[in-house]
TIFI-947036 format. One record per residue (C-alpha): x, y, z; residue number from 0. Coordinates in Angstrom, 3 decimals, always signed. Layout:
% TIFI-947036
NODE         px         py         pz     i
NODE          X          Y          Z   NUM
...
% end
This chain:
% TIFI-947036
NODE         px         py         pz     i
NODE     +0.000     +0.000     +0.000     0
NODE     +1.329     +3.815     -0.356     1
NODE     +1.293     +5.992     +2.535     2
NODE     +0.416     +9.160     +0.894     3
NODE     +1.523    +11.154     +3.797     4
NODE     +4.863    +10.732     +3.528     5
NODE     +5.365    +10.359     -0.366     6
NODE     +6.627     +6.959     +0.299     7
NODE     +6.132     +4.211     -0.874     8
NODE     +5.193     +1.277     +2.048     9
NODE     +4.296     -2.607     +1.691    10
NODE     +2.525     -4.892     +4.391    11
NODE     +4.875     -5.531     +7.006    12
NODE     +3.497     -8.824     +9.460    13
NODE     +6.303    -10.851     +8.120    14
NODE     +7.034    -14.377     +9.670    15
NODE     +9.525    -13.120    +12.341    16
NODE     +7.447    -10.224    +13.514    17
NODE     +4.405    -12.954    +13.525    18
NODE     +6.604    -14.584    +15.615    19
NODE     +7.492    -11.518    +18.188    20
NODE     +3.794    -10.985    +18.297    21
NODE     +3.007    -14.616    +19.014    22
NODE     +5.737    -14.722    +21.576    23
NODE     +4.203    -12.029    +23.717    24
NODE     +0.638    -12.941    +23.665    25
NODE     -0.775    -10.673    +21.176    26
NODE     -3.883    -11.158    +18.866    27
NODE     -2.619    -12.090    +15.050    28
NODE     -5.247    -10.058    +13.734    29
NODE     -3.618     -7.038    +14.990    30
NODE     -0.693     -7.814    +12.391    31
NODE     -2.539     -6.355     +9.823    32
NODE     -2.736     -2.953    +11.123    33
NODE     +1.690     -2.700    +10.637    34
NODE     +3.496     -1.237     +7.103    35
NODE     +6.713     -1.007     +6.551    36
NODE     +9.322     +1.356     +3.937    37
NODE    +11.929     -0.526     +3.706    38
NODE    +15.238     +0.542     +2.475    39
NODE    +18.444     -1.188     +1.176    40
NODE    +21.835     -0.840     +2.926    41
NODE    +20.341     -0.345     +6.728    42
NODE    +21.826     -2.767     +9.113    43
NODE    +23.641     -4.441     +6.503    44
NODE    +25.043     -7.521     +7.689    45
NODE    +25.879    -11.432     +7.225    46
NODE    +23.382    -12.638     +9.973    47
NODE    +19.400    -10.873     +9.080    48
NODE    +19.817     -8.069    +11.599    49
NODE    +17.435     -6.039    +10.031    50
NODE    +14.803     -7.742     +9.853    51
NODE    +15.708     -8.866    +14.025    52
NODE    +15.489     -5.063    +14.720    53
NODE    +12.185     -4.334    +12.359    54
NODE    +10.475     -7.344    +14.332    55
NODE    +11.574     -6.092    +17.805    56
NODE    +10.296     -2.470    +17.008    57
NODE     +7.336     -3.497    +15.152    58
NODE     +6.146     -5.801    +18.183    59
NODE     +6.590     -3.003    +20.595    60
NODE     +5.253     -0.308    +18.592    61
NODE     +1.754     -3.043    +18.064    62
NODE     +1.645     -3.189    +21.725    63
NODE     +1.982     +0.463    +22.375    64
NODE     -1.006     +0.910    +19.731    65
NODE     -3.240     -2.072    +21.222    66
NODE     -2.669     -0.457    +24.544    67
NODE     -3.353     +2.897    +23.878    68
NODE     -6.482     +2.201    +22.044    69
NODE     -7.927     -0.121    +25.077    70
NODE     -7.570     +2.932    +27.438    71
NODE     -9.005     +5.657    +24.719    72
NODE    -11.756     +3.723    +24.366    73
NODE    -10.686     +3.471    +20.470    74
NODE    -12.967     +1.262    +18.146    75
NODE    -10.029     +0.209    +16.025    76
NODE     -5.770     -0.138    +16.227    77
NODE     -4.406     +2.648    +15.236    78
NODE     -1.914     +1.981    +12.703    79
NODE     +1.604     +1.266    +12.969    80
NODE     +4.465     +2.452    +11.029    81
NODE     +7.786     +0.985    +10.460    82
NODE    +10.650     +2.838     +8.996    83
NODE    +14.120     +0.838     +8.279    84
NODE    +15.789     +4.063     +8.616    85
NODE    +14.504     +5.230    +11.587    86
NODE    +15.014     +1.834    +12.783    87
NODE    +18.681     +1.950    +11.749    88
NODE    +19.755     +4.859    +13.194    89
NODE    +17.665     +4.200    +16.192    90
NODE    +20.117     +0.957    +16.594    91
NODE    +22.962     +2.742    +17.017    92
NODE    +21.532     +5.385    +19.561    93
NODE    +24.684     +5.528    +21.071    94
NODE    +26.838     +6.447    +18.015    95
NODE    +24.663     +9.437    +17.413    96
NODE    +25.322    +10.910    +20.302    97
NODE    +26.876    +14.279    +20.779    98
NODE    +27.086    +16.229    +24.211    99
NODE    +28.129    +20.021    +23.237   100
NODE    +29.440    +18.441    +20.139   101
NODE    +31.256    +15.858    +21.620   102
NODE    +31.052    +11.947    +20.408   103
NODE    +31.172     +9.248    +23.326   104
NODE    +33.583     +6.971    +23.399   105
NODE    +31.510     +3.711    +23.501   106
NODE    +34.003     +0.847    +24.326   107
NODE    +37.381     +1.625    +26.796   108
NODE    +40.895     +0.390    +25.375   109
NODE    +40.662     -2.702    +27.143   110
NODE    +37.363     -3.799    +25.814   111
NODE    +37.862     -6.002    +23.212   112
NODE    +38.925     -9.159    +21.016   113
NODE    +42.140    -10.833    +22.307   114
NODE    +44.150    -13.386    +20.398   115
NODE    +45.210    -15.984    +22.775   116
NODE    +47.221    -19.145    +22.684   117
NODE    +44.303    -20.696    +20.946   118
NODE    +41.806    -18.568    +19.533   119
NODE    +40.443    -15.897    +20.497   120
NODE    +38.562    -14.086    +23.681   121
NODE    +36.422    -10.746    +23.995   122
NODE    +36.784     -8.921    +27.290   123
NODE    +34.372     -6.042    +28.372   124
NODE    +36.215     -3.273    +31.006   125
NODE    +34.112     -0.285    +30.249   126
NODE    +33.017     +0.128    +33.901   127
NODE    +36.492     +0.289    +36.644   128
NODE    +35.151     -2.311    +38.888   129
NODE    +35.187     -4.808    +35.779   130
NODE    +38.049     -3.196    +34.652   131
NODE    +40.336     -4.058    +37.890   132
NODE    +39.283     -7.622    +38.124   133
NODE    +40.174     -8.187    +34.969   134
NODE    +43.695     -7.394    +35.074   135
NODE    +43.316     -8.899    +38.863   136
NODE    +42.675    -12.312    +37.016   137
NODE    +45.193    -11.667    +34.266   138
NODE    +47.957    -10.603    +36.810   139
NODE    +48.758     -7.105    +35.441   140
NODE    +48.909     -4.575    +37.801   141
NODE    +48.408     -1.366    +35.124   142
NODE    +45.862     -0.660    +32.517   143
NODE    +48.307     -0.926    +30.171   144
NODE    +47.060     -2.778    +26.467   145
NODE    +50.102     -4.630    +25.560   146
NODE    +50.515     -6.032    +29.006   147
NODE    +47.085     -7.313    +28.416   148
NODE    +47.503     -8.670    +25.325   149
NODE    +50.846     -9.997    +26.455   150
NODE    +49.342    -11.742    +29.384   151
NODE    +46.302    -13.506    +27.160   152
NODE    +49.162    -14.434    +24.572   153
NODE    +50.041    -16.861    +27.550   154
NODE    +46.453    -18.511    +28.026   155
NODE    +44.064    -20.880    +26.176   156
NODE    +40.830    -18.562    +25.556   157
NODE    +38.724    -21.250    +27.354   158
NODE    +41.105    -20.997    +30.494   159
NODE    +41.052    -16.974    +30.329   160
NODE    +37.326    -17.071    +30.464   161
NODE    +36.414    -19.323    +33.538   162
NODE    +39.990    -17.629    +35.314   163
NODE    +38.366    -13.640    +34.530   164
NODE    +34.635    -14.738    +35.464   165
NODE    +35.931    -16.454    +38.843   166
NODE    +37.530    -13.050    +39.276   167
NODE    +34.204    -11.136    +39.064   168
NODE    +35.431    -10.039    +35.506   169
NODE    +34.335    -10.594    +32.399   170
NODE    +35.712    -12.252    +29.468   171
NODE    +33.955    -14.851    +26.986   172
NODE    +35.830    -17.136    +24.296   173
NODE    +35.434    -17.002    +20.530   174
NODE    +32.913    -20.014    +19.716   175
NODE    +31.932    -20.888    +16.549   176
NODE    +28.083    -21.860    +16.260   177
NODE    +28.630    -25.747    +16.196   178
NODE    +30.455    -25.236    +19.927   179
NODE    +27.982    -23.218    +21.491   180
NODE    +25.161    -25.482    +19.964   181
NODE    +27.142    -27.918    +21.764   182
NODE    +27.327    -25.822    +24.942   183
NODE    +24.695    -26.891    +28.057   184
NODE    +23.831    -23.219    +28.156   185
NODE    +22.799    -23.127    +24.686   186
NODE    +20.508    -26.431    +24.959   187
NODE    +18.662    -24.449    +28.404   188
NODE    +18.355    -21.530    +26.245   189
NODE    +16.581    -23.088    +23.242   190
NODE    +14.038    -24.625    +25.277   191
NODE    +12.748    -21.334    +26.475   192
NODE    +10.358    -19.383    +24.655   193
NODE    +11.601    -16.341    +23.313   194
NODE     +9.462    -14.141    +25.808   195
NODE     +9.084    -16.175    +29.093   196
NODE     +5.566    -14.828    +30.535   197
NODE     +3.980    -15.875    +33.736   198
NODE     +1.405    -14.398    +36.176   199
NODE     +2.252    -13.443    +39.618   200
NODE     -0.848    -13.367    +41.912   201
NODE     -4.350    -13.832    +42.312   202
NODE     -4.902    -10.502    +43.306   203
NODE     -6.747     -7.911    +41.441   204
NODE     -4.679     -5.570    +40.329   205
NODE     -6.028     -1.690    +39.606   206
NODE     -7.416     -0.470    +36.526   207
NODE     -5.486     +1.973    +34.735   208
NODE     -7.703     +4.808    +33.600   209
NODE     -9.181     +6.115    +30.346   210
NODE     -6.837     +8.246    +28.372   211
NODE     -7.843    +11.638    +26.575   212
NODE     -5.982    +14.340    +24.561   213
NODE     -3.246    +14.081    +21.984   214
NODE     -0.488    +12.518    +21.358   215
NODE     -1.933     +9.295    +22.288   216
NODE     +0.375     +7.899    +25.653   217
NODE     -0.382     +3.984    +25.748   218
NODE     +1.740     +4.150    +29.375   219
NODE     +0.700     +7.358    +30.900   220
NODE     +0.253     +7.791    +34.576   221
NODE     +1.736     +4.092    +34.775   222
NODE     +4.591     +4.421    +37.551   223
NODE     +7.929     +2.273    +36.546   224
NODE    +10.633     +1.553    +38.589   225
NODE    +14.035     +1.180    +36.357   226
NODE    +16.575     -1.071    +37.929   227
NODE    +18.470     -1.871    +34.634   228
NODE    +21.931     -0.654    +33.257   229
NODE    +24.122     -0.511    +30.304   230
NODE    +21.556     -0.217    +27.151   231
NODE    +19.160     -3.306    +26.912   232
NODE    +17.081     -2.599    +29.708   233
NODE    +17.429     +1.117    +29.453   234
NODE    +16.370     +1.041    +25.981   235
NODE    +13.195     -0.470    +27.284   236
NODE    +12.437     +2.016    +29.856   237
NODE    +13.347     +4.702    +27.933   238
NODE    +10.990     +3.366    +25.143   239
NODE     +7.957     +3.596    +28.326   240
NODE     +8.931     +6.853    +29.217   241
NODE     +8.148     +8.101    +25.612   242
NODE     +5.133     +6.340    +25.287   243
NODE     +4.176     +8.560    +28.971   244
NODE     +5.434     +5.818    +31.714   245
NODE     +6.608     +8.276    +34.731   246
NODE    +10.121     +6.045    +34.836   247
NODE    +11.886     +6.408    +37.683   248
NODE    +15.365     +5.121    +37.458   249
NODE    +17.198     +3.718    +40.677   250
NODE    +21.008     +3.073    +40.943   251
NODE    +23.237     +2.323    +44.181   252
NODE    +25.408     +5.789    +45.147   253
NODE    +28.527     +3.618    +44.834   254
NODE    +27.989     +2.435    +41.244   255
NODE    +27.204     +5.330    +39.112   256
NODE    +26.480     +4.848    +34.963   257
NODE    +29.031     +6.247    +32.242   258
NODE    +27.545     +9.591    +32.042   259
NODE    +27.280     +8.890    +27.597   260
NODE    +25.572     +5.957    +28.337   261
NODE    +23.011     +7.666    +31.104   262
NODE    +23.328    +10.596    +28.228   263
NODE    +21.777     +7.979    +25.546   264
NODE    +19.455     +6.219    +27.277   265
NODE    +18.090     +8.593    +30.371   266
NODE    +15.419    +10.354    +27.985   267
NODE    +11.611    +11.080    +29.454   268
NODE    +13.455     +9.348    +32.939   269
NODE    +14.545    +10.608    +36.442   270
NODE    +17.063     +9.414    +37.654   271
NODE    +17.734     +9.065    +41.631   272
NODE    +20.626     +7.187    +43.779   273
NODE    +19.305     +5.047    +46.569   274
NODE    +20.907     +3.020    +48.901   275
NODE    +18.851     -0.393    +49.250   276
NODE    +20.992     -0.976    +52.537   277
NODE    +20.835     +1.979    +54.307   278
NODE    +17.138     +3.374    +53.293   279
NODE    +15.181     +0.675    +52.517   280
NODE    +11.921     +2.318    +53.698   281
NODE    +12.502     +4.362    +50.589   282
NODE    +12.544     +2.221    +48.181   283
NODE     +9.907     +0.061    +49.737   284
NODE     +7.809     +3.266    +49.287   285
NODE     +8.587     +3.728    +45.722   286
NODE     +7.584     -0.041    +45.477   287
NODE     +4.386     +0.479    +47.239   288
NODE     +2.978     +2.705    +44.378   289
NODE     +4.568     +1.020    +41.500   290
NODE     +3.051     +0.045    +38.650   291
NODE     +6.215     -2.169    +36.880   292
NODE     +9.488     -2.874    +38.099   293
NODE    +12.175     -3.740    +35.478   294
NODE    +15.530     -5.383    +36.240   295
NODE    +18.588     -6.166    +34.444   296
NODE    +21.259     -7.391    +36.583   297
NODE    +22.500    -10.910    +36.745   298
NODE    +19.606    -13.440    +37.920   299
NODE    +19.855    -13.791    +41.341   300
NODE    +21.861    -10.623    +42.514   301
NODE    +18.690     -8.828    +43.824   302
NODE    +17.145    -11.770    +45.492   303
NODE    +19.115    -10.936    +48.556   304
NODE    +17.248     -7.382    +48.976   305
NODE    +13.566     -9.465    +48.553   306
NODE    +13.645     -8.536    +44.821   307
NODE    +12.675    -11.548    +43.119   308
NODE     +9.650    -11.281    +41.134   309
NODE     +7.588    -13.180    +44.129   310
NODE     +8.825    -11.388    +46.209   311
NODE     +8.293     -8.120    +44.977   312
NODE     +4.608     -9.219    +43.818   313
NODE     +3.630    -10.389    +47.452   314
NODE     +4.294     -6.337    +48.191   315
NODE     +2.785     -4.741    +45.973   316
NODE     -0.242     -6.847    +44.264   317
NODE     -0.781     -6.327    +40.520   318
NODE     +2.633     -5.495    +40.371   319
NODE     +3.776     -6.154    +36.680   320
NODE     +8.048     -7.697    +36.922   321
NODE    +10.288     -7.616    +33.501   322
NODE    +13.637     -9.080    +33.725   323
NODE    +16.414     -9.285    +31.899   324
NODE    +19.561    -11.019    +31.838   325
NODE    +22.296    -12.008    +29.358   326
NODE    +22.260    -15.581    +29.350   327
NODE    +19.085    -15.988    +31.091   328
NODE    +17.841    -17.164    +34.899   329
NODE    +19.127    -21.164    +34.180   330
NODE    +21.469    -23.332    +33.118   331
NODE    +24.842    -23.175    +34.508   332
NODE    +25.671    -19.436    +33.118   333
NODE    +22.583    -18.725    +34.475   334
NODE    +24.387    -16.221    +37.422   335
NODE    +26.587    -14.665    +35.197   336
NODE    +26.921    -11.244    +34.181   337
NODE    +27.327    -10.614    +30.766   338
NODE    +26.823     -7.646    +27.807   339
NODE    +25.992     -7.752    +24.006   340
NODE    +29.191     -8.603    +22.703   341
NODE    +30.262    -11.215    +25.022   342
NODE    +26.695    -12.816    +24.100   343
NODE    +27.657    -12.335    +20.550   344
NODE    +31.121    -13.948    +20.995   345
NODE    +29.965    -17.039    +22.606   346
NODE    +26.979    -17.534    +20.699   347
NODE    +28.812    -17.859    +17.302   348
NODE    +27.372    -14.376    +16.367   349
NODE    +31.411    -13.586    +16.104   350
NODE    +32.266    -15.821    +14.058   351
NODE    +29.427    -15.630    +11.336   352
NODE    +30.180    -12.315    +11.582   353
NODE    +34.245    -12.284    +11.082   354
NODE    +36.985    -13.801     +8.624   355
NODE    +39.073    -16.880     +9.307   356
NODE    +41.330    -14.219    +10.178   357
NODE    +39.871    -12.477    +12.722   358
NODE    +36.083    -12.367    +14.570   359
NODE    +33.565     -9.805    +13.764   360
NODE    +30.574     -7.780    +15.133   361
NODE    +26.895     -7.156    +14.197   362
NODE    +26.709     -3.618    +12.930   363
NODE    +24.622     -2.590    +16.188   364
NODE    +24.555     -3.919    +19.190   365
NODE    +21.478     -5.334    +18.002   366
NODE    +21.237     -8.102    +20.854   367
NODE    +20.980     -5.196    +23.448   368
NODE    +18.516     -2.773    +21.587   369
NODE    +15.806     -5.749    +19.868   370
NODE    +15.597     -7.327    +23.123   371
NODE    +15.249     -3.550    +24.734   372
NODE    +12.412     -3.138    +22.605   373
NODE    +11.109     -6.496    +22.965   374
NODE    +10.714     -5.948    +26.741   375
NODE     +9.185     -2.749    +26.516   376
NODE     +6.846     -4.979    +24.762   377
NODE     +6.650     -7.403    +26.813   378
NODE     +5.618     -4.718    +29.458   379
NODE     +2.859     -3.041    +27.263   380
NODE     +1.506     -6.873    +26.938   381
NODE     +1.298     -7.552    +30.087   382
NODE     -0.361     -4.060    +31.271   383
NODE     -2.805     -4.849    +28.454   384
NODE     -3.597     -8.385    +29.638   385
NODE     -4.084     -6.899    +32.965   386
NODE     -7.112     -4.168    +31.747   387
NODE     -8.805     -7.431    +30.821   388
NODE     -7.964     -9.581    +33.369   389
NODE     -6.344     -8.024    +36.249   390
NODE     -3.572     -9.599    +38.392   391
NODE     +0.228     -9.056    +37.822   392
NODE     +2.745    -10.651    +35.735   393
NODE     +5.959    -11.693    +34.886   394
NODE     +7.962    -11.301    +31.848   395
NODE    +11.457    -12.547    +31.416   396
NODE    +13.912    -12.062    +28.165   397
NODE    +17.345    -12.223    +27.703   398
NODE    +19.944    -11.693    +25.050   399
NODE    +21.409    -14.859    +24.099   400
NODE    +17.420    -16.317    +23.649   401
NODE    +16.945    -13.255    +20.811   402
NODE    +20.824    -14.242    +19.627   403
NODE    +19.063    -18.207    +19.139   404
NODE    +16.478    -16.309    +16.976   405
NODE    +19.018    -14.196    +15.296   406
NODE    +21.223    -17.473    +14.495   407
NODE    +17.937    -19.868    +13.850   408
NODE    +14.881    -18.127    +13.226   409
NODE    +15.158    -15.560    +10.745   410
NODE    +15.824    -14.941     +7.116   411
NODE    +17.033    -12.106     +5.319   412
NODE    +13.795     -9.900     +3.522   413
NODE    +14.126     -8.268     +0.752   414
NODE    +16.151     -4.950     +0.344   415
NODE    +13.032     -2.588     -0.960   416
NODE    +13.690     +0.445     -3.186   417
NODE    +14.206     +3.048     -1.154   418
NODE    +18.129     +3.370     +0.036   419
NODE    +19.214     +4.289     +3.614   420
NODE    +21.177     +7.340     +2.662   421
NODE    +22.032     +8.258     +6.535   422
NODE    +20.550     +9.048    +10.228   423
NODE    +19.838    +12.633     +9.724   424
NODE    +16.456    +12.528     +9.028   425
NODE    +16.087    +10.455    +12.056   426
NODE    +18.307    +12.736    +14.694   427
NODE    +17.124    +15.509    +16.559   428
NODE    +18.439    +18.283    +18.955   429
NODE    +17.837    +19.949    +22.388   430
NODE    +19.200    +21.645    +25.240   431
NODE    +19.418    +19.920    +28.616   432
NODE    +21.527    +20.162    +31.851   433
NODE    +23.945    +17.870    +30.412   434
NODE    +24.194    +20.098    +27.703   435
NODE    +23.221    +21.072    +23.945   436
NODE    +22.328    +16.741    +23.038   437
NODE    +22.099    +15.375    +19.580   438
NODE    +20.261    +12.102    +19.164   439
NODE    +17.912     +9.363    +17.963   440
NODE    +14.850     +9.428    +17.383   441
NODE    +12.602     +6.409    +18.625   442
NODE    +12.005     +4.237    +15.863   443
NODE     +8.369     +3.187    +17.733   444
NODE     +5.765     +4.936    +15.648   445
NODE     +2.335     +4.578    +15.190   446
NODE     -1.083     +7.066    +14.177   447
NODE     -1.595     +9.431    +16.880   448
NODE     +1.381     +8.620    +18.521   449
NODE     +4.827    +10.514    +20.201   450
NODE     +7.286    +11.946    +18.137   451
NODE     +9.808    +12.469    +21.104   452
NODE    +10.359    +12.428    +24.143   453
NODE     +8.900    +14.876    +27.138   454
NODE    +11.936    +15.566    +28.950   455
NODE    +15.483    +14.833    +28.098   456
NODE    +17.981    +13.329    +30.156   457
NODE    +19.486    +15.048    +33.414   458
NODE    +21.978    +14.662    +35.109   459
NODE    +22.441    +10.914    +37.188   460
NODE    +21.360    +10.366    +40.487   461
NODE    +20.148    +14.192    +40.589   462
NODE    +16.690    +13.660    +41.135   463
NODE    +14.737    +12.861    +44.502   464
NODE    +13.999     +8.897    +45.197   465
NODE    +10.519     +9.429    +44.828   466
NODE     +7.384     +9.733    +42.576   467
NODE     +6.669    +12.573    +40.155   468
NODE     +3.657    +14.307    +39.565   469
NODE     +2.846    +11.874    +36.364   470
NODE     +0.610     +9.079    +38.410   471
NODE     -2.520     +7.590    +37.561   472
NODE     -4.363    +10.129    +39.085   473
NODE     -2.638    +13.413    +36.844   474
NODE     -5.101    +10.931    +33.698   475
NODE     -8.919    +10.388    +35.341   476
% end
């Protein structure tokens, strides 16, 4: 079909793999329908079908974000949703678009990357210092110093740097090709799962959100989030809330602040407050006691201790919808470990597909982190959905290396369209904020009646007070 609006031209977009995003979250098939597409050649080109990972992640979220909204406007009919390869694109590579007062961020530290060891290879991740120092712990340097590094790993079998740098609190994964991870026990317990793990949590009645008036059309507002998630996958879902209205409220400990770019990229339409869960527990236990969602993305297990487990939290606060994500995912036995996008890619074979015989490679996004970002957002608008009709809370668990099993095994590459991707900036956008003058992505989530951007932009971390804004359910009755 032609969307005449734009002067584009746009064909049907419920393709197999976002049929199967849909289908993994719950959502009606019917619904497919009301999704086109403008594709264009040259965006995320790669080996491995990345775009069409990334147009199935944002399609499925942007669907849920128009199924939601229309429940609470009282809408006869989906409005319709738009995808855009290019928006997508550029979108995927949020961080690289960047600029603080004109400055790029730097996006990986010097001793963040691909090894060669004795045999084969390993990728390290040292971005943040307290990774960074058991690292070299592990290795035995005593100074951030690259060629000591790479001197050090020269010495090892990539296998033994791995389990020796992960013992260590580090982290470090070896080079596997696909045939040795299929052959891995952590890739059999990840295949079994679904790609969207989604339970429910009580058998109490939770609240109904209320009817939503006025323009643009905010599927989330007045629904209170609490963000426990770092790096980019989980922020990218919470940042994808607060533009769809979500009052996020994002929650760090004091002693383990974000990279400010990172914070910078991902803190849009969010607050962002420090908060001991030690020392002032009664604060947080407020914040819990008039949350709508909590979503966390540290390693499965490592809030358990605070009474964080999705249970847990649900026997608090009843209704409560729980998203969480992990790298490897809550079982098998790297089922406690922490882990990023490019370590999943290196293990999972992602790498390799990716590289030469020479030397591994890399997807041209980290496209693990940002699809399964925007497949938890969707996961999130599912569940709040399923709740207007149902009540009670839920559950939702992703994690990277299940959407890198889809990547590797699910999905073929689509064709190329006529349009070409000829470069971000139609899709970038500038603003002042107390970080400073910000250029940056656009969401790629779009859909009739919708957000263009976000309300707020990103301040400055841990500035803002541990507590509730002024954007609850009861600012939309």
């Amino acid at each position: 079909m032609t969307d005449s609006g734009s002067g584009t031209d746009t064909v049907s977009a419920p393709t197999a793999d976002l049929a199967y995003a849909w289908s993994a979250l719950g959502g009606d098939p019917a619904l497919l329908a009301h999704v086109s597409l403008v594709p264009r050649r040259g965006a995320l080109r790669a080996r491995l079908p990345v775009r069409e990972l990334a147009r199935a992640c944002v399609g499925a979220c942007a669907l849920a974000a128009a199924e939601l909204g229309a429940r609470r406007a009282g809408l006869t009919e989906v409005p319709g949703v738009r995808l855009d390869d290019g928006a997508i694109a550029t979108a995927f590579v949020s961080e690289r678009h960047l600029l603080v007062d004109g400055r790029a961020p730097v996006n990986f530290a010097p001793l963040s990357r691909f090894w060669p060891t004795r045999d084969g290879w390993v990728r390290t991740h040292a971005n943040y210092p307290h990774h960074r120092a058991r690292l070299l712990a592990a290795l035995g340097v005593t100074e951030e110093d690259p060629d000591a590094v790479g001197a050090a790993l020269a010495e090892r079998s990539a296998r033994e740097t791995e389990e020796a740098v992960y013992a260590a609190g580090g982290l470090a994964v070896a080079l596997r090709t696909p045939e040795e991870w299929a052959a891995h026990e952590q890739a059999a317990a990840v295949a079994r799962r679904p790609l969207v793990e989604r339970d429910r949590l009580d058998t109490a009645r939770a609240r109904a959100l209320p009817r939503l008036d006025g323009s643009p059309l905010l599927p989330a507002a007045g629904v209170r989030v609490l963000d426990l998630t770092r790096v980019i996958a989980g922020p990218v879902a919470t940042r994808t809330l607060a533009l769809l209205g979500a009052d996020v409220l994002r929650v760090d400990a004091p002693r383990l602040p974000e990279l400010p770019d990172q914070h910078a990229d991902t803190g849009f339409g969010k607050r962002s407050a420090a908060l001991d869960l030690v020392a002032d527990r009664r604060g947080f236990e407020e914040l819990l006691a008039a949350a709508d969602v909590v979503v966390t993305g540290y390693r499965p297990g490592a809030l358990d201790r605070f009474g964080l487990s999705a249970p847990e939290l649900a026997e608090r606060r009843p209704g409560l919808v729980v998203a969480h994500l992990s790298a490897w995912g809550s079982y098998g036995p790297w089922g406690g470990r922490r882990g990023f996008d490019s370590l999943v890619q290196t293990a999972t074979g992602v790498a390799a597909l990716e590289g030469s015989r020479d030397r591994p490679g890399a997807l041209p996004a980290q496209a693990l982190d940002h699809g399964t970002g925007y497949l938890l957002a969707a996961a999130v608008l599912r569940a709040l959905a399923e709740r207007t009709e149902h009540g009670y809370g839920r559950c939702v668990r992703l994690s990277l290396a299940r959407t890198a099993h889809w990547l590797t095994n699910g999905i073929q590459h689509g064709p190329e369209g006529h349009l070409a991707y000829d470069g971000p900036d139609a899709w970038l956008a500038e603003r002042d904020s107390a970080l400073g003058r910000l250029r940056y992505a656009l969401s790629p989530v779009s859909f009739r009646g919708g957000p263009g951007d976000w309300a707020r932009p990103p301040g400055v971390w841990g500035a803002d007070p541990a507590r509730w804004g002024d954007g609850g359910m009861d600012s939309v009755r």
